[in-house]
mmCIF file of the N, C-alpha and C atoms, coordinates in Angstrom:
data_MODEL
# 
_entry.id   MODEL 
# 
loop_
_atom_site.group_PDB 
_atom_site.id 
_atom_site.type_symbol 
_atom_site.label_atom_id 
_atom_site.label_alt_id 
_atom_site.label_comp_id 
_atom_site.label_asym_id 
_atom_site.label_entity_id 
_atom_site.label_seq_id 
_atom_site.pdbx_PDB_ins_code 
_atom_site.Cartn_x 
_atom_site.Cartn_y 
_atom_site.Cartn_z 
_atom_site.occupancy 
_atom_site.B_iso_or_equiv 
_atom_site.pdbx_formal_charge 
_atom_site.auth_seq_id 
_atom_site.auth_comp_id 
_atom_site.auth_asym_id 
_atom_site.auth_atom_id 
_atom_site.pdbx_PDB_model_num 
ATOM 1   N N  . UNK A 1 1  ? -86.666 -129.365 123.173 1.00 0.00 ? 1  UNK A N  1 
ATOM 2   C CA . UNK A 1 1  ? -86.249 -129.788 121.844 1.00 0.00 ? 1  UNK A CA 1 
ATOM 3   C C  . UNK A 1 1  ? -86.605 -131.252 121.636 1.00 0.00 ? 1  UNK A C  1 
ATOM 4   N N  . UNK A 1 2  ? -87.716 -132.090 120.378 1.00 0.00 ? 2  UNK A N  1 
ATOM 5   C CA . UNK A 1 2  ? -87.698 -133.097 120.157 1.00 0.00 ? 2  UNK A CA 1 
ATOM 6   C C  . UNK A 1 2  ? -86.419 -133.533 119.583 1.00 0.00 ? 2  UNK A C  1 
ATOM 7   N N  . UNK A 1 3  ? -86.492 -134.908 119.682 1.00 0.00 ? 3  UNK A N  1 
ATOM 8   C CA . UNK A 1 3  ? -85.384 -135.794 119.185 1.00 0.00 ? 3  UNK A CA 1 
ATOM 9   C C  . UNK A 1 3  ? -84.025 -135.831 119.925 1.00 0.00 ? 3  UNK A C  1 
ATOM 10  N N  . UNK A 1 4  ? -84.176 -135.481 120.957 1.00 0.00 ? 4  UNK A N  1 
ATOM 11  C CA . UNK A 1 4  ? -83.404 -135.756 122.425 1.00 0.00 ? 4  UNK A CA 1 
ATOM 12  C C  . UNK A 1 4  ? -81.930 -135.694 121.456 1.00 0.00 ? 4  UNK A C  1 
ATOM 13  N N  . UNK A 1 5  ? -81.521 -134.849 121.328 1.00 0.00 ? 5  UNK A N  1 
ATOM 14  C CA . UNK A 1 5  ? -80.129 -134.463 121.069 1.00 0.00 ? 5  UNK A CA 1 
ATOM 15  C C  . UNK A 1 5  ? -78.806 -134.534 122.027 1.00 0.00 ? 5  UNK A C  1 
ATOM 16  N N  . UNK A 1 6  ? -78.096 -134.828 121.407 1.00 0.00 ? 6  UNK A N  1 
ATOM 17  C CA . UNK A 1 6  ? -76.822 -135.478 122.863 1.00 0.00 ? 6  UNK A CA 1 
ATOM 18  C C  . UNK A 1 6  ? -75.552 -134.763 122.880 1.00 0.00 ? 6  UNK A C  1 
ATOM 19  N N  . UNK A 1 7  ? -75.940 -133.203 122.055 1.00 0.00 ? 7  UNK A N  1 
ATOM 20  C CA . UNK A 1 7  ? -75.169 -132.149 122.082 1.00 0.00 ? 7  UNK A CA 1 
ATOM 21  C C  . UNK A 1 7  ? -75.562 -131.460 121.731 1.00 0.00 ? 7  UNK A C  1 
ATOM 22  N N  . UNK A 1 8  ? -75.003 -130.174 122.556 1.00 0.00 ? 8  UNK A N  1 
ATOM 23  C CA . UNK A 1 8  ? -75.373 -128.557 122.475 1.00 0.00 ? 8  UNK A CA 1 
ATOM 24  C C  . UNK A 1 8  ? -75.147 -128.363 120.891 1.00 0.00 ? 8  UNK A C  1 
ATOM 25  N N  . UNK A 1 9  ? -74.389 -128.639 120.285 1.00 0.00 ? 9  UNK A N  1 
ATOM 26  C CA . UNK A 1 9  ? -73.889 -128.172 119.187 1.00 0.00 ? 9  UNK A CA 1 
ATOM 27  C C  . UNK A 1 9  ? -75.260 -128.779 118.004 1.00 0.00 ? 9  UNK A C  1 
ATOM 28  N N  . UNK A 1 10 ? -75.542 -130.033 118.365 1.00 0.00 ? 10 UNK A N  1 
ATOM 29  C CA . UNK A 1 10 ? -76.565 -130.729 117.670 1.00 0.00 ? 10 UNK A CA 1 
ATOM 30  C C  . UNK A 1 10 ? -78.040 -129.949 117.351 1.00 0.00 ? 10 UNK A C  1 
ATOM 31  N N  . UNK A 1 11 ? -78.387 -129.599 118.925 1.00 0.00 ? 11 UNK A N  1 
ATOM 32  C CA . UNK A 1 11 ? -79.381 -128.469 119.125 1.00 0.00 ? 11 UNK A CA 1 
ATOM 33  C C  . UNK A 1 11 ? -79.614 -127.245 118.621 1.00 0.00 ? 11 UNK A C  1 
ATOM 34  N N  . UNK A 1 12 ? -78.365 -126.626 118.859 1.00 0.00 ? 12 UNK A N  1 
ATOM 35  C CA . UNK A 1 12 ? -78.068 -125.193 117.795 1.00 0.00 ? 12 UNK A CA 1 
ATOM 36  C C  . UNK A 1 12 ? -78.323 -125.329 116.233 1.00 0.00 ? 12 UNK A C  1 
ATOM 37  N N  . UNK A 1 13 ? -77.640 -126.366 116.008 1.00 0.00 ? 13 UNK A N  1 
ATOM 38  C CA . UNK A 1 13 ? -77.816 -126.887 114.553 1.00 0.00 ? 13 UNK A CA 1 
ATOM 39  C C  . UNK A 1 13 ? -79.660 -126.629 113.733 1.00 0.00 ? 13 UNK A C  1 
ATOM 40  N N  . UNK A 1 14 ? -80.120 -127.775 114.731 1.00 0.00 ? 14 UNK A N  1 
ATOM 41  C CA . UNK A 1 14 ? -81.430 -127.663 114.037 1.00 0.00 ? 14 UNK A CA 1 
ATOM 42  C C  . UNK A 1 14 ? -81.937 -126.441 114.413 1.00 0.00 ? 14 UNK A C  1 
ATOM 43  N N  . UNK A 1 15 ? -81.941 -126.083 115.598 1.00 0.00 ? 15 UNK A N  1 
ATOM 44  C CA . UNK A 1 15 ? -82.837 -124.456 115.923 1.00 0.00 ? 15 UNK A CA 1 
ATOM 45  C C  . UNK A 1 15 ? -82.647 -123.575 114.656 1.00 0.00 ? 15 UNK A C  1 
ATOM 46  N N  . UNK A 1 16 ? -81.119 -123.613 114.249 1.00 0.00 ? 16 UNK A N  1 
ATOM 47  C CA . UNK A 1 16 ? -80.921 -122.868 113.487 1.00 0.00 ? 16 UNK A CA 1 
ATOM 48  C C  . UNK A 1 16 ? -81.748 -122.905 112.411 1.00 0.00 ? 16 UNK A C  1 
ATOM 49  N N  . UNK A 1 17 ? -81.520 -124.518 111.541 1.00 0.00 ? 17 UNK A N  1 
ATOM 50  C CA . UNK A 1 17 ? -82.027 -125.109 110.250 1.00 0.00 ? 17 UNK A CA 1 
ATOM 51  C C  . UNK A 1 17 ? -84.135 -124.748 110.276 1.00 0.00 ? 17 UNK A C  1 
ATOM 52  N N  . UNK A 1 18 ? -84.279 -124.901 112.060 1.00 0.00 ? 18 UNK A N  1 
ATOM 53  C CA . UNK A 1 18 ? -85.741 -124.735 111.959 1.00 0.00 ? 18 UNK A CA 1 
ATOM 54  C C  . UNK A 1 18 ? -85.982 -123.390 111.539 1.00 0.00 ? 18 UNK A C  1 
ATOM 55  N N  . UNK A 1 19 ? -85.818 -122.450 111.908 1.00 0.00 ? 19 UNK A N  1 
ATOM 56  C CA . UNK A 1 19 ? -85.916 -120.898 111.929 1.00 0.00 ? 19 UNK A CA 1 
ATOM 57  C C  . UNK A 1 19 ? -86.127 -120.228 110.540 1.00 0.00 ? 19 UNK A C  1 
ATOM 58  N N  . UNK A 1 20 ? -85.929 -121.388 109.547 1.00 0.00 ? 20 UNK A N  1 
ATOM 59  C CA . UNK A 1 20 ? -85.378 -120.279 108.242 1.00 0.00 ? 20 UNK A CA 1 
ATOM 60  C C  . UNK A 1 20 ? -87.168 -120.933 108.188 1.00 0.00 ? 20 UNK A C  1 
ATOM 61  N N  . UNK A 1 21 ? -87.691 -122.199 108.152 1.00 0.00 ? 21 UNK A N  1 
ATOM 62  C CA . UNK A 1 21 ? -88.894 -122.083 107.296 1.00 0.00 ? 21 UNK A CA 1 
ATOM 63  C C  . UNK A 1 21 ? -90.173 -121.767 108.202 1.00 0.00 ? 21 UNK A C  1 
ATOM 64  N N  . UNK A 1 22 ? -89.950 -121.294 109.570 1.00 0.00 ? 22 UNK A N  1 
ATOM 65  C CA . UNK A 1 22 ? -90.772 -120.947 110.415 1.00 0.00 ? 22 UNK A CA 1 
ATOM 66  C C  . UNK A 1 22 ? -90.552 -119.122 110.400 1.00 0.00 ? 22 UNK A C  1 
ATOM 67  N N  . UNK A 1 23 ? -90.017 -118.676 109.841 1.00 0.00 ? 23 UNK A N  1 
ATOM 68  C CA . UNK A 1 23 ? -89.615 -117.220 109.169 1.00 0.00 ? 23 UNK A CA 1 
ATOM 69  C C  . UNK A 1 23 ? -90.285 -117.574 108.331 1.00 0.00 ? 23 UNK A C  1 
ATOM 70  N N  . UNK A 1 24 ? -90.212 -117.570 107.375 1.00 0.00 ? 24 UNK A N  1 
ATOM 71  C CA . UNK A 1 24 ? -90.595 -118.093 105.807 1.00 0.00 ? 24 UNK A CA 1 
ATOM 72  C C  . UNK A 1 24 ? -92.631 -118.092 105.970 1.00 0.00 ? 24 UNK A C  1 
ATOM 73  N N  . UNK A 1 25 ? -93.141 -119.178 107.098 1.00 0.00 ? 25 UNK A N  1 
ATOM 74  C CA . UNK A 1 25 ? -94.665 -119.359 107.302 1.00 0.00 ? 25 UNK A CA 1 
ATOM 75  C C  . UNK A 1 25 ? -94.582 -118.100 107.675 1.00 0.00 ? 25 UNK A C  1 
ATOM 76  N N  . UNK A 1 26 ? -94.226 -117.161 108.879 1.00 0.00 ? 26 UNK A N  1 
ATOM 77  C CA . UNK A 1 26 ? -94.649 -115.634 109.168 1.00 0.00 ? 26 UNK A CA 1 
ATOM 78  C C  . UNK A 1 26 ? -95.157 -114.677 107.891 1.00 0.00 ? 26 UNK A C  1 
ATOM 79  N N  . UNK A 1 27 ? -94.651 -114.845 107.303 1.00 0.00 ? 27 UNK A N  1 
ATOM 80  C CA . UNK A 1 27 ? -94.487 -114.175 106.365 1.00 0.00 ? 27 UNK A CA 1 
ATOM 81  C C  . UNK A 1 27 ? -95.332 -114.736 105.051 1.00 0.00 ? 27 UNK A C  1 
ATOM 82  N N  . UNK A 1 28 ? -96.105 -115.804 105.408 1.00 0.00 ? 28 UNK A N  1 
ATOM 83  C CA . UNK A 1 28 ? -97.245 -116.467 104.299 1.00 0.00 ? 28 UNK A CA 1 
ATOM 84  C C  . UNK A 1 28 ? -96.291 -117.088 103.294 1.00 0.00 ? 28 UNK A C  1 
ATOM 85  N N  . UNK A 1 29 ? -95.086 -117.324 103.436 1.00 0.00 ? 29 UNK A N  1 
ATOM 86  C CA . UNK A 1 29 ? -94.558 -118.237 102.319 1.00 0.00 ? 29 UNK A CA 1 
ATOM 87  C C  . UNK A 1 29 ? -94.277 -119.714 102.602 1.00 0.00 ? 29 UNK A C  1 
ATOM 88  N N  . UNK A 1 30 ? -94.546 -120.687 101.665 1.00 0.00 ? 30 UNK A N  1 
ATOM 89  C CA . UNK A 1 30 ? -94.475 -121.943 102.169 1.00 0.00 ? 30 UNK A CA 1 
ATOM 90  C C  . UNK A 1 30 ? -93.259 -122.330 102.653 1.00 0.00 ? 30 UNK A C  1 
ATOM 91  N N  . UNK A 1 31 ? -92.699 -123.272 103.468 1.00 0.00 ? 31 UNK A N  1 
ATOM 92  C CA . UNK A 1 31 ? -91.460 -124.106 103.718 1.00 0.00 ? 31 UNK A CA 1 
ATOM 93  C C  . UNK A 1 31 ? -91.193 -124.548 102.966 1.00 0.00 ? 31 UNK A C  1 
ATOM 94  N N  . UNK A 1 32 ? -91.626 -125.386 101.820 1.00 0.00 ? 32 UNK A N  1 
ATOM 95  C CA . UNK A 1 32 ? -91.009 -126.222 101.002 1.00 0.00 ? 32 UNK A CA 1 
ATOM 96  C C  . UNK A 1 32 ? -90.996 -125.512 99.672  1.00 0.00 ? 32 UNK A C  1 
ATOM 97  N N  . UNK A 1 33 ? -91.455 -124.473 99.804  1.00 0.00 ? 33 UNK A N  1 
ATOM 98  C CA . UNK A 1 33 ? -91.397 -123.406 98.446  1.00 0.00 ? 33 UNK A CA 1 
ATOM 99  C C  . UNK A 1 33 ? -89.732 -122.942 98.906  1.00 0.00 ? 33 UNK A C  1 
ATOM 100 N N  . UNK A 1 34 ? -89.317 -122.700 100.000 1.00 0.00 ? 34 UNK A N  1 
ATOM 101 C CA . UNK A 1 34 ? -88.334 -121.744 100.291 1.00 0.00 ? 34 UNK A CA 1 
ATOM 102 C C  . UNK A 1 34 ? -87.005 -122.744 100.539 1.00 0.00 ? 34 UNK A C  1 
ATOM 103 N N  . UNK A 1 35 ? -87.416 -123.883 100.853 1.00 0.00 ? 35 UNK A N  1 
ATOM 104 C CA . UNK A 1 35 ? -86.382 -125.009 101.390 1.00 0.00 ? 35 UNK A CA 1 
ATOM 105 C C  . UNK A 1 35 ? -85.775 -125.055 99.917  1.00 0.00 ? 35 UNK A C  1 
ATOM 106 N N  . UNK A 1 36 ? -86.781 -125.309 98.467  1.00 0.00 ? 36 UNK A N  1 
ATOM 107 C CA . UNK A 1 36 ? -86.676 -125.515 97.419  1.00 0.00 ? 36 UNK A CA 1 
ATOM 108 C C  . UNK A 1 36 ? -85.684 -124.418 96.911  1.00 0.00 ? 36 UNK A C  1 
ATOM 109 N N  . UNK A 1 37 ? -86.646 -123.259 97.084  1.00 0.00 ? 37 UNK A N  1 
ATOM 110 C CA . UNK A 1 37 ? -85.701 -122.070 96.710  1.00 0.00 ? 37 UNK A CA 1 
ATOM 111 C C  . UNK A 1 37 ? -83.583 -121.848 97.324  1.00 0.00 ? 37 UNK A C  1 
ATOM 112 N N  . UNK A 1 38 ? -83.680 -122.509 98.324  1.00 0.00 ? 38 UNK A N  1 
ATOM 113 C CA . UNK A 1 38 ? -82.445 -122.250 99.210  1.00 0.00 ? 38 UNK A CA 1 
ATOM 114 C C  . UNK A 1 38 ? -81.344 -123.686 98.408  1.00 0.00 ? 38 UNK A C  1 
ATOM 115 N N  . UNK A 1 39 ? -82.289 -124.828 97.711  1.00 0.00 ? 39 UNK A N  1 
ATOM 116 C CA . UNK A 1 39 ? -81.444 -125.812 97.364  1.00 0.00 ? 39 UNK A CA 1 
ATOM 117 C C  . UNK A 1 39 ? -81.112 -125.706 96.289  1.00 0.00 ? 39 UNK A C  1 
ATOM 118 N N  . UNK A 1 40 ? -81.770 -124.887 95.421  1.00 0.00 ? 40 UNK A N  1 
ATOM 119 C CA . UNK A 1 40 ? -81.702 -124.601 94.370  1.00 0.00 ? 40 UNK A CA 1 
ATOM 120 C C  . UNK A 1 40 ? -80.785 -122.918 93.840  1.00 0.00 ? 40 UNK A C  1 
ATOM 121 N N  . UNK A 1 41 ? -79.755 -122.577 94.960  1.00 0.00 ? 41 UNK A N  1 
ATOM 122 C CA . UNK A 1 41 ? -79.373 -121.659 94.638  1.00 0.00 ? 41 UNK A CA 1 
ATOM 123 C C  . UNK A 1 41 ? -79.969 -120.263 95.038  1.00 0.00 ? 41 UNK A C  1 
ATOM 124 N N  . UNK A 1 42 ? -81.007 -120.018 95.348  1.00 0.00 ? 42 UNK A N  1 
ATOM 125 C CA . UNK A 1 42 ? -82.191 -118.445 94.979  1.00 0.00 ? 42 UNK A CA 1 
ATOM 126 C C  . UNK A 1 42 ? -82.682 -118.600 96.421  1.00 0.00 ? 42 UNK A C  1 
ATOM 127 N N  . UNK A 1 43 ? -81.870 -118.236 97.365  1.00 0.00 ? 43 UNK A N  1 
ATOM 128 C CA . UNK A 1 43 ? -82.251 -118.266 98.849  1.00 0.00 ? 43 UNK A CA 1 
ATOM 129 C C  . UNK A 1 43 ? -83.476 -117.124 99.153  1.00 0.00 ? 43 UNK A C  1 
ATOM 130 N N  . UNK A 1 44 ? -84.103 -117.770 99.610  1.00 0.00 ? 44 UNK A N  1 
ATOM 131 C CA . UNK A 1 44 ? -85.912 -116.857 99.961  1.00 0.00 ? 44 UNK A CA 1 
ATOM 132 C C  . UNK A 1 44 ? -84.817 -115.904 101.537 1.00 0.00 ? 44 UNK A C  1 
ATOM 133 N N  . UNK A 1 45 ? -85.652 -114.473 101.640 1.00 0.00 ? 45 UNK A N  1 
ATOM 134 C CA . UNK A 1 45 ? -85.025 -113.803 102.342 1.00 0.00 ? 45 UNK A CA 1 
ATOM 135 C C  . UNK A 1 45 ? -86.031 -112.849 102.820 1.00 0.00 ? 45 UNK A C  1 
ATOM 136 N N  . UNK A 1 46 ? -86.531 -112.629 104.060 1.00 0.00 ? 46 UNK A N  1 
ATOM 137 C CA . UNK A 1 46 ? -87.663 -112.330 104.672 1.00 0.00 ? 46 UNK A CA 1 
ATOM 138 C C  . UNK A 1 46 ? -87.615 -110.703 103.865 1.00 0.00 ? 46 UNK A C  1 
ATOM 139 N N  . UNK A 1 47 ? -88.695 -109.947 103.536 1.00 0.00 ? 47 UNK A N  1 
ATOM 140 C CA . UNK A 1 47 ? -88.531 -108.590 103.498 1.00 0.00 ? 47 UNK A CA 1 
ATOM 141 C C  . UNK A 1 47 ? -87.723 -107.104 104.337 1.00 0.00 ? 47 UNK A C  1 
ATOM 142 N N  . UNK A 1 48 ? -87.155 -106.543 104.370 1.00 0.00 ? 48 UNK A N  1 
ATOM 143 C CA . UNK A 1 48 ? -86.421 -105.268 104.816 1.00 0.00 ? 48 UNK A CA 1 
ATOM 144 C C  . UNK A 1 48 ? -87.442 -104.682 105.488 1.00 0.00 ? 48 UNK A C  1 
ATOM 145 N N  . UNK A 1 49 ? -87.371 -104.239 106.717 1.00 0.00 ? 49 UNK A N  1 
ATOM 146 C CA . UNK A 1 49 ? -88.291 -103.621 107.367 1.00 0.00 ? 49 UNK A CA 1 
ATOM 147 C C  . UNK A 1 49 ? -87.107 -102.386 107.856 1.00 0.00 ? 49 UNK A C  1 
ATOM 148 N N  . UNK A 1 50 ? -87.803 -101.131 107.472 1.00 0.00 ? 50 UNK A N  1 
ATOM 149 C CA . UNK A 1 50 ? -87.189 -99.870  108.198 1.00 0.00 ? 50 UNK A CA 1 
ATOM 150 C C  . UNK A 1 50 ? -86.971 -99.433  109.670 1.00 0.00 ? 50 UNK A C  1 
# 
């Protein structure tokens, strides 16, 4: 993990915060299209797979 974090809890935090726009690129949608979308109310949400 960059930015040498000085708690577990700190770490979890961003892993978490990273995950939504590194989901988001899988899936060909931009990060800052979806970061936008999530601040703005209209949370981007990967597709339903069966």
């Amino acid at each position: 993990m960059s930015g040498c974090f000085q708690s577990l809890t700190g770490a979890l935090g961003f892993a978490a915060i990273r995950s939504y726009p590194a989901t988001a690129a899988k899936h060909n949608v931009g990060a800052l299209d979806v970061l936008v979308q999530l601040f703005s109310g209209e949370a981007w949400m990967p597709p339903r797979t069966i």
